[in-house]
ZAROKE-6063 format. One record per residue (C-alpha): residue in one letter; x, y, z. Coordinates in Angstrom, 1 decimal. Layout:
+---------+--------+--------+--------+
! residuo !      x !      y !      z !
+---------+--------+--------+--------+
!       a !      X !      Y !      Z !
...
+---------+--------+--------+--------+
This chain:
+---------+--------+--------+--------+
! residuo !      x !      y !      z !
+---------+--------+--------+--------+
!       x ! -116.6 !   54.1 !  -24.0 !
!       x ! -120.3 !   53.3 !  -24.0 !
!       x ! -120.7 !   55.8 !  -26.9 !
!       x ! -117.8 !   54.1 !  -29.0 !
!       x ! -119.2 !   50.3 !  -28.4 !
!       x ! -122.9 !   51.8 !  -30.0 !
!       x ! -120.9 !   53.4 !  -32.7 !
!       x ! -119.5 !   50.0 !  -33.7 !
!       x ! -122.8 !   48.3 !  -33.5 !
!       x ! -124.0 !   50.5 !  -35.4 !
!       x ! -121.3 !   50.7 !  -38.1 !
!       x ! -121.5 !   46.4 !  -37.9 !
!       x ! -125.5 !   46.7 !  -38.3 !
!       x ! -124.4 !   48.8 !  -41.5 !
!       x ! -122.1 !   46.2 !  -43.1 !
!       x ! -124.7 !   43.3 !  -42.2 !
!       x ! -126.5 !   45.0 !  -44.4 !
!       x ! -124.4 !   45.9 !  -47.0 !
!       x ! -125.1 !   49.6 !  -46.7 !
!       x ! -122.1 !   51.4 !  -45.2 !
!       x ! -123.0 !   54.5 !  -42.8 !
!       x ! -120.8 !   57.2 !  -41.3 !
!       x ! -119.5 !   54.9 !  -38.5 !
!       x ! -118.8 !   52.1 !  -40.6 !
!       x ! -116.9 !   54.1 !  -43.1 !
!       x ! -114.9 !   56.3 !  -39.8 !
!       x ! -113.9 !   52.9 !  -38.5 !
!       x ! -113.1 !   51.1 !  -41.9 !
!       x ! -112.0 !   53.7 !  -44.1 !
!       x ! -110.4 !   53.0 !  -47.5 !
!       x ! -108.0 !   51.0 !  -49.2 !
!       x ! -107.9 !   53.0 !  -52.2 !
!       x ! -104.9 !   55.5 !  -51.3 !
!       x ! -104.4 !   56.4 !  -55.0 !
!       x ! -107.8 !   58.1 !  -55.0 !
!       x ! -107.7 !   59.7 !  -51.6 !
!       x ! -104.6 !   61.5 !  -52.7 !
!       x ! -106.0 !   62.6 !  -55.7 !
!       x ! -109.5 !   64.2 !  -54.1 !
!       x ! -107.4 !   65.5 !  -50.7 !
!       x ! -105.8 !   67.5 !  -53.6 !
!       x ! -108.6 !   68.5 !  -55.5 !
!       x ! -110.4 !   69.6 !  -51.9 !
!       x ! -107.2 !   72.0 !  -51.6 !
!       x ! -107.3 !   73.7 !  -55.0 !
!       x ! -111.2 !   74.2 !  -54.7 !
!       x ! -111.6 !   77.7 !  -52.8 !
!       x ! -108.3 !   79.1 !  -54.6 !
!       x ! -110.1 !   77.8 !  -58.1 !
!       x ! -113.0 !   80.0 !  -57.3 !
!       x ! -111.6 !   82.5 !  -56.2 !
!       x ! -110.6 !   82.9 !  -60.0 !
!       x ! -113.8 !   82.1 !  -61.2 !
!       x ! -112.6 !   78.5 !  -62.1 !
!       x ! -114.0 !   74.7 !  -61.1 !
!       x ! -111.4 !   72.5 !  -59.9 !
!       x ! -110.9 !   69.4 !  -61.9 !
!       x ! -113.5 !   66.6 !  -61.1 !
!       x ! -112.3 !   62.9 !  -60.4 !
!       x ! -113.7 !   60.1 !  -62.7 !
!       x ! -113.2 !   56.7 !  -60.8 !
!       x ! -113.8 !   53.1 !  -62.4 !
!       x ! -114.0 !   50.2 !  -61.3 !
!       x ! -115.9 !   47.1 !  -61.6 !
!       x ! -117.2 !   44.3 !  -58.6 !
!       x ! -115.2 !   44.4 !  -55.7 !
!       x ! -113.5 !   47.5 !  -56.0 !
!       x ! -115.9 !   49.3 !  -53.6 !
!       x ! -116.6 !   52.5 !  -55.7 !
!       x ! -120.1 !   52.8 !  -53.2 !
!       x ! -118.0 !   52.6 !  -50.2 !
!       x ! -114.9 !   54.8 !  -51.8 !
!       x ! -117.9 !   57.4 !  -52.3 !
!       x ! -119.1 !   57.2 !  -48.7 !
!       x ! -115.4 !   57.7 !  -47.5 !
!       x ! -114.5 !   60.6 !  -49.7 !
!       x ! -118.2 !   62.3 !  -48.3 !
!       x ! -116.8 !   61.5 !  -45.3 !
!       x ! -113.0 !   63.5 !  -46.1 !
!       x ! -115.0 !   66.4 !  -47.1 !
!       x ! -117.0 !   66.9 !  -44.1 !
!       x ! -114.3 !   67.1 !  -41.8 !
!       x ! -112.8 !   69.4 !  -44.3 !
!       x ! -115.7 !   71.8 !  -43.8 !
!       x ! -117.5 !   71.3 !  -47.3 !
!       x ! -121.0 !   70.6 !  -47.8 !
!       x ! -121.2 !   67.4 !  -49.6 !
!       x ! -124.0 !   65.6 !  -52.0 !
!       x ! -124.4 !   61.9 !  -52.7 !
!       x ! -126.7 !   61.8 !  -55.8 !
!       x ! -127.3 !   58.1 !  -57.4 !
!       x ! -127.9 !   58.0 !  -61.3 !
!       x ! -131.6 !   56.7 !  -61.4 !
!       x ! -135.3 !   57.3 !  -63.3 !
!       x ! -136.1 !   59.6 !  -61.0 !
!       x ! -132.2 !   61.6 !  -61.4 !
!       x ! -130.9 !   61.2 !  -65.2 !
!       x ! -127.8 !   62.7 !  -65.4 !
!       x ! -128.3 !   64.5 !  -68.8 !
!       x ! -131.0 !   66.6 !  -66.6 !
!       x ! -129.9 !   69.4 !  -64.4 !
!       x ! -133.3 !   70.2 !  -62.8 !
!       x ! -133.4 !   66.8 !  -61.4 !
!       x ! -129.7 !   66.6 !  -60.8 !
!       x ! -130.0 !   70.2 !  -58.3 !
!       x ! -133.2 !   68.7 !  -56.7 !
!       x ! -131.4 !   65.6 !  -56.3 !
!       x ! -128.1 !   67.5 !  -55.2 !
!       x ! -130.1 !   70.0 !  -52.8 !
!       x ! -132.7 !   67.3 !  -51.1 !
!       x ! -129.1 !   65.1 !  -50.2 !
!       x ! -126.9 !   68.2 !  -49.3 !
!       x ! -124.9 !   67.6 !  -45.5 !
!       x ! -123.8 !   70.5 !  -44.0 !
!       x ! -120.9 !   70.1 !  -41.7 !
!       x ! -122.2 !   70.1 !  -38.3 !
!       x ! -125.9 !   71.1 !  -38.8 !
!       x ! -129.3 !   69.4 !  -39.4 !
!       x ! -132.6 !   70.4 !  -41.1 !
!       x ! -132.8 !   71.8 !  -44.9 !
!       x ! -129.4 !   72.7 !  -46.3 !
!       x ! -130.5 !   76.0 !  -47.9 !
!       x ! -132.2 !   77.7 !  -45.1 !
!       x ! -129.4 !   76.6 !  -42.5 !
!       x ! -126.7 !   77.3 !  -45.1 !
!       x ! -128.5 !   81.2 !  -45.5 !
!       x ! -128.7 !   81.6 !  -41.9 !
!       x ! -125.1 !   81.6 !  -41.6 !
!       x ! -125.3 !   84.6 !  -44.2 !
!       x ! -122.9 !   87.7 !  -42.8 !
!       x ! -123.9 !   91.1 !  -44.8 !
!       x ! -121.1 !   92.7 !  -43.4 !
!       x ! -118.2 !   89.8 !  -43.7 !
!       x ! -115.7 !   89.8 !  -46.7 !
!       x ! -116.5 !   86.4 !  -48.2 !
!       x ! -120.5 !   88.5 !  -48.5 !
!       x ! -119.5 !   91.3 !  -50.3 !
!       x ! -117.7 !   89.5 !  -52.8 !
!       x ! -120.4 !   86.6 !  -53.6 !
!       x ! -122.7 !   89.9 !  -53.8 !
!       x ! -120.2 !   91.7 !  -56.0 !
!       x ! -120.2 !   88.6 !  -58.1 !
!       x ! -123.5 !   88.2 !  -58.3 !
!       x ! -124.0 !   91.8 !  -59.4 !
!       x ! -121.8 !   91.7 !  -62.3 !
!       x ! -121.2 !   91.2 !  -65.5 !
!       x ! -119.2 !   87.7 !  -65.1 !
!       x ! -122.0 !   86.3 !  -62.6 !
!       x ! -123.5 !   84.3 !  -65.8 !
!       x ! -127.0 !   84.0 !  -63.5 !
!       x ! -130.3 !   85.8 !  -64.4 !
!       x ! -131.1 !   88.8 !  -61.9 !
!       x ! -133.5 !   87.0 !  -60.1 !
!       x ! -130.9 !   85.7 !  -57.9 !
!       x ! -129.2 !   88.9 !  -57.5 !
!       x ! -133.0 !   90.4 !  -56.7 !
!       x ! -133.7 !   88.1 !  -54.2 !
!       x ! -130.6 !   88.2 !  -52.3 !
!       x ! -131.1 !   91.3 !  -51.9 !
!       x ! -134.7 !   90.4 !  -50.6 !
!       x ! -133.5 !   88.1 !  -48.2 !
!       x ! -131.0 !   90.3 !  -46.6 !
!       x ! -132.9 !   93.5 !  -46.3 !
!       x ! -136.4 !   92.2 !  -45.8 !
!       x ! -137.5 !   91.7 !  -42.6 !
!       x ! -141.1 !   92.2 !  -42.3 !
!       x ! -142.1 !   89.8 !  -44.5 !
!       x ! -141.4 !   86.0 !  -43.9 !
!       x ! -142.9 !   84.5 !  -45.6 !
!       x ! -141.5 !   86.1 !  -49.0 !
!       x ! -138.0 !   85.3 !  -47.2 !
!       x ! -139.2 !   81.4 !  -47.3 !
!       x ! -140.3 !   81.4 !  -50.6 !
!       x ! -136.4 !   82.9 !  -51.5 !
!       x ! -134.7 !   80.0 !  -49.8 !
!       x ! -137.1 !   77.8 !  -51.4 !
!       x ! -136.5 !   79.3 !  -54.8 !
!       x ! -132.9 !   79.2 !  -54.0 !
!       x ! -133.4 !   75.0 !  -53.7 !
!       x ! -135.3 !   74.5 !  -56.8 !
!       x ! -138.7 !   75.7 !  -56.2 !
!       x ! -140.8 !   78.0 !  -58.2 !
!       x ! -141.1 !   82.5 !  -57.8 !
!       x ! -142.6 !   84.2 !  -60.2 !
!       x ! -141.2 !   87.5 !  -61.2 !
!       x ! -144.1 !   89.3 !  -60.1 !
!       x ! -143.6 !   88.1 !  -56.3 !
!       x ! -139.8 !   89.4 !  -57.1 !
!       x ! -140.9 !   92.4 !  -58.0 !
!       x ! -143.8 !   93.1 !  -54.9 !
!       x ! -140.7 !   92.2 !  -52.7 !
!       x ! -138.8 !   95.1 !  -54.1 !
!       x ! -141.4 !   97.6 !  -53.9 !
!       x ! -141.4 !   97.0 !  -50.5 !
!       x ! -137.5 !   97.9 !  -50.1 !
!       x ! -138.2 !  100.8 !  -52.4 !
!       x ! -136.1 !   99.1 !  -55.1 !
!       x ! -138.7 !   99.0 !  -57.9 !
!       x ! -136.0 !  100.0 !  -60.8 !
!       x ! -133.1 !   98.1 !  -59.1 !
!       x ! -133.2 !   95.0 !  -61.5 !
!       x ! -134.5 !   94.2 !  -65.3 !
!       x ! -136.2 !   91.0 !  -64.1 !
!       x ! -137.5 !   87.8 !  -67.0 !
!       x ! -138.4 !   84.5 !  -67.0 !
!       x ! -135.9 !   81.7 !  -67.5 !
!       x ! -136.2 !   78.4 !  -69.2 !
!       x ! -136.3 !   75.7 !  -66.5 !
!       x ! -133.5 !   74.0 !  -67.6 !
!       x ! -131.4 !   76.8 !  -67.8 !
!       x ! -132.5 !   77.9 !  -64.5 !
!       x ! -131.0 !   75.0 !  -63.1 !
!       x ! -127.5 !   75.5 !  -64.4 !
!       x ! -127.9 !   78.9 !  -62.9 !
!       x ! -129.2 !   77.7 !  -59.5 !
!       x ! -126.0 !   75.3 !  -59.2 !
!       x ! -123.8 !   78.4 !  -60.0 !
!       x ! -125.7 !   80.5 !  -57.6 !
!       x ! -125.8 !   78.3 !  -54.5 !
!       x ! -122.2 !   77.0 !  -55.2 !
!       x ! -121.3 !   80.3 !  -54.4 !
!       x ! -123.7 !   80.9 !  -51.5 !
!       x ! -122.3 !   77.9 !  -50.0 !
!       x ! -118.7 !   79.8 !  -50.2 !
!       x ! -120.2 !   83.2 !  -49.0 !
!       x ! -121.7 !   81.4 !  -45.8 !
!       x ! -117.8 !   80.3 !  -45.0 !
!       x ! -117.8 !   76.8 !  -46.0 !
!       x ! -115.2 !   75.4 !  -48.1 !
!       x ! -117.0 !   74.2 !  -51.1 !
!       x ! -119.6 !   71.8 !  -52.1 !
!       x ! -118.6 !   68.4 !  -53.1 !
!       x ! -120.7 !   66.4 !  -55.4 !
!       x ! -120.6 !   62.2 !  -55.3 !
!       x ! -122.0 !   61.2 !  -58.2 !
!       x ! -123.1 !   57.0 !  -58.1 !
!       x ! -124.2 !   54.6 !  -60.7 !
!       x ! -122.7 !   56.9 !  -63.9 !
!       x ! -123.3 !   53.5 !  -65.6 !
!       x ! -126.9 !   53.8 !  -66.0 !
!       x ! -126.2 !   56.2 !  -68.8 !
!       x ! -125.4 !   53.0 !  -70.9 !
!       x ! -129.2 !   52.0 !  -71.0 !
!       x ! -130.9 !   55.7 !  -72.0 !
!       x ! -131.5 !   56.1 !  -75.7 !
!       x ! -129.0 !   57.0 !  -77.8 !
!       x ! -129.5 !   60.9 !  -77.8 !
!       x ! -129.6 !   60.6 !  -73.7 !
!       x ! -126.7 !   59.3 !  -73.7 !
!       x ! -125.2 !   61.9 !  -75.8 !
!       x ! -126.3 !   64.5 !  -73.5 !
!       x ! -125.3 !   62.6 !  -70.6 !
!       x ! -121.9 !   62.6 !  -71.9 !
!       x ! -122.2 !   66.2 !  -72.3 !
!       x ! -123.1 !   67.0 !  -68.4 !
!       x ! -120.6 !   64.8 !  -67.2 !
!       x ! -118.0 !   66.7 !  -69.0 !
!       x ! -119.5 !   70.1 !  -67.2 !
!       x ! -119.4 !   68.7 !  -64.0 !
!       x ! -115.9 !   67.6 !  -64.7 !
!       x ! -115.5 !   70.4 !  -65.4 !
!       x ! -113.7 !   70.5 !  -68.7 !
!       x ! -116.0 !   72.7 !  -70.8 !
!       x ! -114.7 !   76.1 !  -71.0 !
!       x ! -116.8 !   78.8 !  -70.3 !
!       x ! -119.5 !   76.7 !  -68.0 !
!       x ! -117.1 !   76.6 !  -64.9 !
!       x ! -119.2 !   76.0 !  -61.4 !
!       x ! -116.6 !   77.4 !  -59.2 !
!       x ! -116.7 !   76.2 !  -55.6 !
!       x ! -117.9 !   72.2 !  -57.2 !
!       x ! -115.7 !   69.4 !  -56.6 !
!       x ! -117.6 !   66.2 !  -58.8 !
!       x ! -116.7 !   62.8 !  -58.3 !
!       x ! -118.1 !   60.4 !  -60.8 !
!       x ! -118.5 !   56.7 !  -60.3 !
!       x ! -118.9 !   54.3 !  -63.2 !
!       x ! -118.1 !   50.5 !  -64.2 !
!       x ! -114.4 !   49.8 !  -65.7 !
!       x ! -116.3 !   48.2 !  -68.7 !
!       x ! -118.5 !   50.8 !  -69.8 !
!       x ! -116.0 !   52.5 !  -72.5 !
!       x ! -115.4 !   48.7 !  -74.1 !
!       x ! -119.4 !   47.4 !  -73.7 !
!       x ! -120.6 !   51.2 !  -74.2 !
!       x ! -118.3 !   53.3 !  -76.0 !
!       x ! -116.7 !   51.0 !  -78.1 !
!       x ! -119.2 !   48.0 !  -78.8 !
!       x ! -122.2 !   49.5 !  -78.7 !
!       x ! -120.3 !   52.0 !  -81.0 !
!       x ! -121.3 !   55.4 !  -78.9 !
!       x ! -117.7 !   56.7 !  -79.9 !
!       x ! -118.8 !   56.8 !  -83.6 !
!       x ! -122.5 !   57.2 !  -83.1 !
!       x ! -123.2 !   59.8 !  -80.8 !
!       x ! -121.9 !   62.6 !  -82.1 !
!       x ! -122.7 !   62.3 !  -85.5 !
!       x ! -126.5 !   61.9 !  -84.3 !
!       x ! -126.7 !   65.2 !  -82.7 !
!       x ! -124.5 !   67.2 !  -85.4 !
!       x ! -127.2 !   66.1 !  -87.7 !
!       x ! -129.6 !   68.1 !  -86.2 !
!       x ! -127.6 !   70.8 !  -87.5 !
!       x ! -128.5 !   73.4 !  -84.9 !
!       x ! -125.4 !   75.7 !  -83.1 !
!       x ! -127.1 !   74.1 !  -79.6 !
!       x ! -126.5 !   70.6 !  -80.8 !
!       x ! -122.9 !   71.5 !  -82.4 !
!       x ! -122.3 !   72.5 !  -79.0 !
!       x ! -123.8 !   69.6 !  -77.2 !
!       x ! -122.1 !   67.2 !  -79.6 !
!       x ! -119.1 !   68.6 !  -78.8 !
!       x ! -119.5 !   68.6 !  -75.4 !
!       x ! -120.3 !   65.2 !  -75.8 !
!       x ! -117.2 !   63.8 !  -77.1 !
!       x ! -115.1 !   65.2 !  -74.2 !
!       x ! -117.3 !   63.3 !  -71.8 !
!       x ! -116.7 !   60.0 !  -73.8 !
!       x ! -113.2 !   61.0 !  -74.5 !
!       x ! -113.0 !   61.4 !  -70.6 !
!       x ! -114.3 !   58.2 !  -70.0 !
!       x ! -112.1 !   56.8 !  -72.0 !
!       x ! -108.7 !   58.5 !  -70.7 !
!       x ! -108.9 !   59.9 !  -67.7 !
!       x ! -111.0 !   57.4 !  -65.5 !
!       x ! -109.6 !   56.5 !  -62.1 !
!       x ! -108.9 !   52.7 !  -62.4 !
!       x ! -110.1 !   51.7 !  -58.9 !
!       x ! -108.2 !   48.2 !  -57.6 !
!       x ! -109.4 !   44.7 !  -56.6 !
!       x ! -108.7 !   44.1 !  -52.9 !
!       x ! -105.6 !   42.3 !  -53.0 !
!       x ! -104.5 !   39.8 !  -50.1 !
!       x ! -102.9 !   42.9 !  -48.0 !
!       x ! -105.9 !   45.0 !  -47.4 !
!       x ! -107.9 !   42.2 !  -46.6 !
!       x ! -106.1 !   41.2 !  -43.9 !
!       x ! -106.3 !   44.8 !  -42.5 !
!       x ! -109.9 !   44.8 !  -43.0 !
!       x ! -110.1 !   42.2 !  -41.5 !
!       x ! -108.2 !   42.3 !  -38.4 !
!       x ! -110.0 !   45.5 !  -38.1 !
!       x ! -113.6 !   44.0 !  -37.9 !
!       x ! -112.7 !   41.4 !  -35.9 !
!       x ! -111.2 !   44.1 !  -33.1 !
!       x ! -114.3 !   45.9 !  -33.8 !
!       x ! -116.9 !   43.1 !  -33.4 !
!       x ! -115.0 !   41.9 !  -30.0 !
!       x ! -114.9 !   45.5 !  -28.4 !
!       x ! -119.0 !   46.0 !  -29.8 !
!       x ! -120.1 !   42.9 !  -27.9 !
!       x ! -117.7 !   42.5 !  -25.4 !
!       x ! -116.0 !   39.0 !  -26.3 !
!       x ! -113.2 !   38.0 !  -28.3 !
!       x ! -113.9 !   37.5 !  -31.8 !
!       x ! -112.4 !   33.9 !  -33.0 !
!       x ! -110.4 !   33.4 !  -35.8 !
!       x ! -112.2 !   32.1 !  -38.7 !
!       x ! -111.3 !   30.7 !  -42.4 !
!       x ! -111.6 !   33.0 !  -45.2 !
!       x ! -111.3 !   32.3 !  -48.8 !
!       x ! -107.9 !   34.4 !  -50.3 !
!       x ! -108.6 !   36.9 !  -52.9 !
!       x ! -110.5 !   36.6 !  -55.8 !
!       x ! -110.7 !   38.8 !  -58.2 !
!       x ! -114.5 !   38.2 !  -59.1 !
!       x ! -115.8 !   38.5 !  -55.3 !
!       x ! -116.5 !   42.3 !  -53.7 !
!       x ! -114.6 !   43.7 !  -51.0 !
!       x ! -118.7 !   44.0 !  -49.1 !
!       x ! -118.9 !   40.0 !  -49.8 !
!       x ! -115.8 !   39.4 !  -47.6 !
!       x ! -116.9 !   41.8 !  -45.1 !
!       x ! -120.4 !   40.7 !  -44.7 !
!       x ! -119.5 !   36.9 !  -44.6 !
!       x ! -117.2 !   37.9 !  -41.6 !
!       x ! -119.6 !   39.8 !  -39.8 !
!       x ! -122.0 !   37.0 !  -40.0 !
!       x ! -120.0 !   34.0 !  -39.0 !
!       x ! -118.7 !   36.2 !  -35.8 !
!       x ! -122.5 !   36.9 !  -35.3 !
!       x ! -123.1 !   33.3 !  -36.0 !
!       x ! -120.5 !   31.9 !  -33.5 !
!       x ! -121.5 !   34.6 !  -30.7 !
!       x ! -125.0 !   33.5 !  -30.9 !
!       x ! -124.3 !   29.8 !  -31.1 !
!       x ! -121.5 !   29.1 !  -29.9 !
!       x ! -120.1 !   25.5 !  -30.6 !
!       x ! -122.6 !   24.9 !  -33.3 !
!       x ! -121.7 !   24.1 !  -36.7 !
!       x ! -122.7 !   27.1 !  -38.9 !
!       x ! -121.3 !   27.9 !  -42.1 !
!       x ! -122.3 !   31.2 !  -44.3 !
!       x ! -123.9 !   31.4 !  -47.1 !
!       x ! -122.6 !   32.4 !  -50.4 !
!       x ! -123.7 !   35.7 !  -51.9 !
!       x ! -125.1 !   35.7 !  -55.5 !
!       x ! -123.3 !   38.8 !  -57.9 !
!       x ! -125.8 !   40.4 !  -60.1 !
!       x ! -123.8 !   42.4 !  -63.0 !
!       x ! -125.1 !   45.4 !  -64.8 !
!       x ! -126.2 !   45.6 !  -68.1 !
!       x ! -126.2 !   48.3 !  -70.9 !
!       x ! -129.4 !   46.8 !  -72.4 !
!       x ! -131.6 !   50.5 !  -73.5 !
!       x ! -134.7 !   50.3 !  -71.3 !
!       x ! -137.3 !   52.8 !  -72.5 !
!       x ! -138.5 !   52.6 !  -68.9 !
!       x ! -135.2 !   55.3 !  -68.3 !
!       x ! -136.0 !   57.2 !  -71.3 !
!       x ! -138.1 !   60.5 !  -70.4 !
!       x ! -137.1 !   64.2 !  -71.8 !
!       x ! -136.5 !   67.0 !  -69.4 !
!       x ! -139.0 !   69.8 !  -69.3 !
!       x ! -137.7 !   72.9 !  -71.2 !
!       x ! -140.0 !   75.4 !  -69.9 !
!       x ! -139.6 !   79.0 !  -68.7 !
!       x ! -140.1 !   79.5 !  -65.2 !
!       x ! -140.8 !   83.5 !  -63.7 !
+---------+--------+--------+--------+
């Protein structure tokens, strides 16, 4: 009992603050049942995917203020936990452009939860490594062959890492490489000398970029071989795209249709994505700020078979965008009433009194579902604290996003070899 009450002050503290954690999400959950359904599905068709080499399909949700995609995110990370997958909230920022997939894995790995465990996700995830178990052999098998897509490094230093044991400090350096880190190819190669495996692999460096697109593949699988049941990736703030320059954009367009995955032949099997972006971004993005017409004839003109690709690429992200978005719904008069008569049970059994009724303005399409909650919260703190007194709440202020290009985003990934 003592436990639950701390749980709900701590999942109230949360929504004070208009930063939901785990308890506030356990204890609210989501009024969004048309995606739920569709991600419980997608969870269940992501281990049978990849055990055909295949992604299951991603989930692109829009919505604009109110809708509660932040929150929708936190409850879907919260699904997939208790369905045994690792999950990874990644926010769209400076520092974590979407159209680069070093940042994105560093990003990915640095948030990674692994059901029921602490520290660094890697190391605890390779721990739980079995040699001899079936899901082992076949990541190994994978890795090993001709469909594994990956360079040999990772192949190498699996091997390292499972027959290696009188030299840790190489084995940290793996795990590290594993996250994103740097390992040259001579430091492979010492390691296999040691195991008497000097002519096992045909070892080369690999451009950083493209070493990142093999890291996800890699450690999508490891993730799988360890016995979890997949890694989900929550994706936030998609909408920032709409302020990088225009060739950013295209190739933002292009990784969002990869982790979507709907480009054929770059599959990350064992990835579930969900995508978050504002319901306005194909009309103020796409349409008005013309990226539907622009962006692909920008990078065909560079009239190279790696921007063909990319452009192409490209227009399946817009087009995805554009069709298959999620539309995510206002709260309507319904669910907030259940939420709430839910915080008001909640604040009454957190500090033991009974929560009052108090007036609340009806629905409004223009005012967020956290505007509602926190103005609750705070006129039941209010009245607790003084009771009798005449206290009202203050109104929040919305603050809307805009698509305005800011060459403060606009930085190019490195495209370096790393080995």
């Amino acid at each position: 009992m003592a436990d639950q009450k701390l749980d709900y002050q701590r999942a109230l503290e949360a929504l004070r603050n208009g930063v939901p954690n785990r308890h506030a999400v356990s204890v609210l959950g989501s009024n969004q049942g048309e995606a739920e359904k569709e991600f419980r599905s997608r969870l269940d068709s992501v281990e049978s995917a990849a055990a055909d080499g295949e992604q299951a399909p991603g989930l692109l949700i829009a919505g604009g203020f109110g809708t509660g995609k932040s929150h929708l995110l936190d409850y879907l990370e919260h699904l997939a936990g208790e369905r045994n997958f690792v999950t990874s909230r990644v926010v769209i920022s400076k520092e974590t452009p979407l159209y680069d997939p070093s940042k994105m894995l560093l990003a990915a790995i640095e948030g990674a939860i692994v059901p029921e465990l602490n520290g660094e996700a890697i190391r605890e995830i390779a721990l739980r490594l079995h040699p001899d178990s079936p899901r082992y052999r076949h990541f190994s098998e994978w890795l090993n062959g001709p469909a594994s897509r990956v360079s040999a490094m990772f192949a190498a230093t699996l091997l390292l890492h499972e027959r290696l044991h009188n030299d840790p400090e190489l084995v940290d350096e793996i795990t590290s490489f594993w996250s994103g880190e740097h390992l040259g190819v001579s430091r492979i190669r010492q390691g296999l000398k040691q195991i008497n495996s000097s002519g096992t692999y045909s070892l080369k460096a690999v451009k950083v970029k493209e070493l990142a697109r093999q890291r996800f593949l890699f450690v999508s699988r490891l993730i799988l071989a360890a016995g979890y049941a997949g890694w989900v990736l929550l994706i936030d703030e998609v909408e920032l795209v709409g302020r990088y320059s225009l060739l950013q954009r295209g190739r933002s367009y292009a990784e969002l249709a990869r982790w979507m995955g709907a480009v054929e032949g770059e599959a990350i099997p064992g990835v579930l994505a969900v995508a978050a972006i504002t319901d306005d971004f194909s009309l103020k993005v796409l349409q008005e700020k013309g990226d539907r017409d622009k962006v692909g004839g920008r990078l065909r003109a560079k009239d190279t078979d790696e921007y063909l690709n990319l452009a192409g690429r490209a227009d399946t992200g817009m087009r995805l965008i554009e069709r298959e978005a999620l539309l995510l719904q206002p709260p309507d008069e319904a669910a907030l009433r259940q939420a709430y008569e839910r915080l008001k049970e909640i604040h009454s059994k957190a500090y033991g009194w009974d929560a009052p009724e108090i007036p609340w303005p009806a629905a409004a399409i223009t005012r967020r579902m956290r505007s509602y909650v926190r103005r609750w919260v705070n006129e039941w703190d209010l009245r607790r604290l003084y009771p009798g007194a005449a206290l009202e709440a203050a109104e929040e202020l919305e603050i809307r996003p805009t698509y305005e290009q800011d060459s403060y985003l606009e930085q190019d990934p490195e495209a370096g070899a790393e080995g």
